[in-house]
TIRO-574294 format. One record per residue: x, y, z of N, C-alpha, C, O in turn. Coordinates in steps of 0.001 Angstrom, whole numbers, plus 500000, padded with zeros to 6 digits. Example, Ala and Ser with C-alpha at 12.3 -4.5 7.8 and 13.67 -1.06 7.14 Angstrom:
513190494310507800512300495500507800513200496700507800514236496681508465;512850497750507080513670498940507140512900500030507870513409501138508039;
//
This chain:
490236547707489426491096546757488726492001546066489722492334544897489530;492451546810490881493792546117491567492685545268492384493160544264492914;491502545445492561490629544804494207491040542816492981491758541842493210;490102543186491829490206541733490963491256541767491346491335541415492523;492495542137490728493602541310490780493933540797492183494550539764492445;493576541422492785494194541126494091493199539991494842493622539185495671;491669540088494355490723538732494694491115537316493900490811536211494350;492009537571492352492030536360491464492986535870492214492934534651492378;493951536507492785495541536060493240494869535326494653495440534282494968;493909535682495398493750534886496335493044533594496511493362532565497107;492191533871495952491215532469495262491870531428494496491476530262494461;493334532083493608494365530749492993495337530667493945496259529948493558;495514531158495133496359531009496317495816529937497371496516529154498011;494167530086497429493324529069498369493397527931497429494209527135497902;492931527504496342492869526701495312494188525854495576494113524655495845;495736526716495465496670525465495389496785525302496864497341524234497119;496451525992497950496832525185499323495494523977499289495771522781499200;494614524270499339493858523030498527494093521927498274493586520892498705;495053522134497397495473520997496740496161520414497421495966519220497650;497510521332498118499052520640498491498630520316499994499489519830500729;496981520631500631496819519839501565495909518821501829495352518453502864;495867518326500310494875516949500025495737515997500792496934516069501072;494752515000501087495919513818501866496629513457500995496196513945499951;497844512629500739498267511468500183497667510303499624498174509670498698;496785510069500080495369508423499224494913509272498625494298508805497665;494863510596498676493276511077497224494461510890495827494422511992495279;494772510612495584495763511066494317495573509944493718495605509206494703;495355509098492627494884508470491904496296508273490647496124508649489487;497489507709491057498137507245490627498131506392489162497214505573489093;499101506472487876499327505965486841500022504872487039501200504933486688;499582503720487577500327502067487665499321501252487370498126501329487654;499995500376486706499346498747486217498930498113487868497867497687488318;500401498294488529500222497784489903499562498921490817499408500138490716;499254497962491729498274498978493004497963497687493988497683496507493776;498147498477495143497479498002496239495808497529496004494803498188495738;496083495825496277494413495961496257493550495959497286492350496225497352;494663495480498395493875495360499643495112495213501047496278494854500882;494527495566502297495924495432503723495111494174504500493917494074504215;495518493474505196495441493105506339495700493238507359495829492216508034;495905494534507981496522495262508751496615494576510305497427494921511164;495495493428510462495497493326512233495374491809511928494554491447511084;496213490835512629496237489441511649495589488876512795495959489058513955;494253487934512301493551487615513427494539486658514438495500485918514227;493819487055515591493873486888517151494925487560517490495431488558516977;495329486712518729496457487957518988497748488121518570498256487194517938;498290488961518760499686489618517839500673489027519094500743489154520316;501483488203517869502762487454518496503918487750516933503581487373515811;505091488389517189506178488564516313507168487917516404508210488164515797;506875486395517676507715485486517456507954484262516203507257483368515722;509276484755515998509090483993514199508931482797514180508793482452513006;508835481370515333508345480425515182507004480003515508506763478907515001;506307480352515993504937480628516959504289481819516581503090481606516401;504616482995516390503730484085515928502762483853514605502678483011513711;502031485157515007501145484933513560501175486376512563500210486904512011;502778486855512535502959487949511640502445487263510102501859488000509309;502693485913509778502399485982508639500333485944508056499564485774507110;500431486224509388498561486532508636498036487858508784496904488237509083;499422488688508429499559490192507964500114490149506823501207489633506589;499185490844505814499567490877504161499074492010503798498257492687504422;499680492292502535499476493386501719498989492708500301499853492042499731;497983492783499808497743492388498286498115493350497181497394494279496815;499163493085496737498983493860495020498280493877493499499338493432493055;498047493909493167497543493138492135498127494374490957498485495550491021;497897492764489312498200493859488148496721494088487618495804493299487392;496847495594487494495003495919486840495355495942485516494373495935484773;496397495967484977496549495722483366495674494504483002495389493387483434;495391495375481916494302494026480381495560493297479582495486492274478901;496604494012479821497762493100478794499328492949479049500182492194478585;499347494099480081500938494285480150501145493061481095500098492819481697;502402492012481492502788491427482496504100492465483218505033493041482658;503751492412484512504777493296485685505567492641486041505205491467486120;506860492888486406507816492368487156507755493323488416507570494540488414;507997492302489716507935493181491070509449493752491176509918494740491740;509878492962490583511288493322491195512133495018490888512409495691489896;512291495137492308512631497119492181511447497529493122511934498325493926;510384497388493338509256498193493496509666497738495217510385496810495587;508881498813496099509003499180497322508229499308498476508162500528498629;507679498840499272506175499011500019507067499582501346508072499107501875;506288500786501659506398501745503047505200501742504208504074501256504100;505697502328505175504110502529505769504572503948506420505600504583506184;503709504199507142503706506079507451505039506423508630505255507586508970;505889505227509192507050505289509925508242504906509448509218504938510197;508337504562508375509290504550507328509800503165507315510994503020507051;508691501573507691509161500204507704509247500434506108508986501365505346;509856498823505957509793499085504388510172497637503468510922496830504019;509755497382502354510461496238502034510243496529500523509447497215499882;511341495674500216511711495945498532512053494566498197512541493738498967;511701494380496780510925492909496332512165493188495271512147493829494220;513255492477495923514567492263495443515032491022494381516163490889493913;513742490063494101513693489097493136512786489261492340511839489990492636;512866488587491077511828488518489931510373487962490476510158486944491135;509407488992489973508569487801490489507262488631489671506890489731490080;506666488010488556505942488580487463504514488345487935504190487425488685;503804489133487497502617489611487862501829489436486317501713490512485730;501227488130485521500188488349484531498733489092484549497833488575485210;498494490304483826497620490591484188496291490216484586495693489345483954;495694490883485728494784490412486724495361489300487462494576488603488106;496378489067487476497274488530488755497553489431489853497518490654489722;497904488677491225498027489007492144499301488686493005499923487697492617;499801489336494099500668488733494979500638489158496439500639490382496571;500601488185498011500081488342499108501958488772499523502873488012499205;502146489913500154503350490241500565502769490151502287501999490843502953;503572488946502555502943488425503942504427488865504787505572488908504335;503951489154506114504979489247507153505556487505507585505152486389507257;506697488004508481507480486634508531508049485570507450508146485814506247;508421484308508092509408483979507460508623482544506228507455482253506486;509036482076505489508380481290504681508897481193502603509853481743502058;508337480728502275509089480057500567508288481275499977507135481330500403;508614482177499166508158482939498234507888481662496762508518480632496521;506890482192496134506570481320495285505183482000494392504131482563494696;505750481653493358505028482524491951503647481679492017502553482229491890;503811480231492237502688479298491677501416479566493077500190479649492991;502108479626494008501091480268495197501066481467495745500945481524496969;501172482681494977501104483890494197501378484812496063500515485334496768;503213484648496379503388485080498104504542485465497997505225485029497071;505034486322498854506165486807498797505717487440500477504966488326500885;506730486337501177507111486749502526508556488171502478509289488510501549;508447488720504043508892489700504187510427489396504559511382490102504234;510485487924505480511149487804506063511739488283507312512848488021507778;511012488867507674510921489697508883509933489636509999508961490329509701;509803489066511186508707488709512216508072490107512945507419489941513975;508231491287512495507566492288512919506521492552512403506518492284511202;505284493118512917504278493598512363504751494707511494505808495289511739;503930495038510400504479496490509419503264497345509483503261498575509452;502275496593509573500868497525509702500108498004511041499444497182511672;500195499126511399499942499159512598498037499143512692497337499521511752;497446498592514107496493497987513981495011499043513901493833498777513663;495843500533514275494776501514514717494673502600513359493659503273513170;495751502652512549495815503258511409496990503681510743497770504211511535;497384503644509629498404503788509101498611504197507876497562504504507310;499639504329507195499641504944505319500225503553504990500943502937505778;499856503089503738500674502553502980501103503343501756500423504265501307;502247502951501239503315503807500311503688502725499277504277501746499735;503407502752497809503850501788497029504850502361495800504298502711494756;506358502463495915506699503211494819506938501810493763507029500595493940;506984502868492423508242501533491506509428501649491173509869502740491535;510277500926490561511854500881490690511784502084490311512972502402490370;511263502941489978512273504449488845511510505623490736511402506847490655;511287505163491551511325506186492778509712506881492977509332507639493870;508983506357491873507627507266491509506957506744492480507629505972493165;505505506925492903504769506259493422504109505671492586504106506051491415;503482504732492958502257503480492103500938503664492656499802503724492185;501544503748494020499814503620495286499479504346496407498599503528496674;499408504944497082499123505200498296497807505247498668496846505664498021;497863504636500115496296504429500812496738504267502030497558503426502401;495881505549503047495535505391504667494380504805504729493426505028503984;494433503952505717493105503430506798493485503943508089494549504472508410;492328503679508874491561503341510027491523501930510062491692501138509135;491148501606511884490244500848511908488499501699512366487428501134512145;488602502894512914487549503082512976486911503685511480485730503459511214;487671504366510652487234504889509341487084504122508224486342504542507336;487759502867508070488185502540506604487434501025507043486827500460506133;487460500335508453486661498725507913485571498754509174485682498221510278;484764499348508774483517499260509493483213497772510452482901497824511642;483347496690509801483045495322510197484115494662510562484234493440510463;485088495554511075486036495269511714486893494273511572487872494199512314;486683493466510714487953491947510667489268492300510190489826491392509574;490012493549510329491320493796510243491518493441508848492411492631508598;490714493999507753490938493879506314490692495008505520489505494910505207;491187496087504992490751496628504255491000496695502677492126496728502180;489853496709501982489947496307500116490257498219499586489664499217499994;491200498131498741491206500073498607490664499296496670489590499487496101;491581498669496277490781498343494896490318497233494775490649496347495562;489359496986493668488538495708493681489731494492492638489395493327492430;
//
């Protein structure tokens, strides 16, 4: 009787380290919003000078996968695995199966050409691999997804799609 007890206790002991050492992207999050895709490496070469650089052809796509609800961004939070970060401090609604390009650098945010610059001339995505982190205003998460470039975009053009 004690060998079982003492085999059940270990097998639900392996089971939750298991779990609590799944990565962060396996978890399959309850949000309308989600990451749909990174641009992590903005073609050619990397310049973070804010008049001449090309931070802004580094984006993050969100999209709403809702059939009905409309989202407001405003509150919600994008991280990456070194703790950059930006928070979408204005209204900016998401109809479902809408989208929005959260581009680096400086430029007009605008609903009708569905963008929301960072304002900031630094890269946020680093080019060899990284986490992205998507909470919403109440602190929860929405999204998380690591890439590669050698694991996650095979064909290399510094894009990776996590949802369709």
């Amino acid at each position: 009787m004690r060998k079982n007890t003492v085999a059940a206790a270990l097998v639900t002991a392996c089971a939750l380290a298991a779990v609590v050492a799944a990565p962060a992207h396996a978890a399959e999050y309850q949000s309308a919003l989600k990451v749909r895709g990174v641009q992590y490496d903005a073609p050619g070469s990397d310049s973070n000078r804010c008049t001449t650089g090309n931070t802004d052809e580094e984006y993050l796509t969100i999209k709403n996968f809702s059939a009905s609800a409309t989202v407001n961004l405003k509150g919600y939070v994008v991280k990456d695995a070194t703790g950059n970060r930006f928070a979408f401090t204005a209204n900016h609604y998401l109809q479902p199966g809408d989208y929005v390009k959260l581009r680096g650098g400086n430029g007009n945010d605008s609903d009708a050409s569905n963008v929301v610059y960072r304002d900031n001339c630094n890269f946020m995505w680093n080019n060899d691999r990284d986490t992205i982190y998507f909470y919403k205003p109440s602190g929860s998460r929405a999204d998380v997804h690591a890439y590669s470039k050698t694991g996650s975009d095979p064909d290399r053009d510094g894009y990776v799609r996590f949802h369709g």
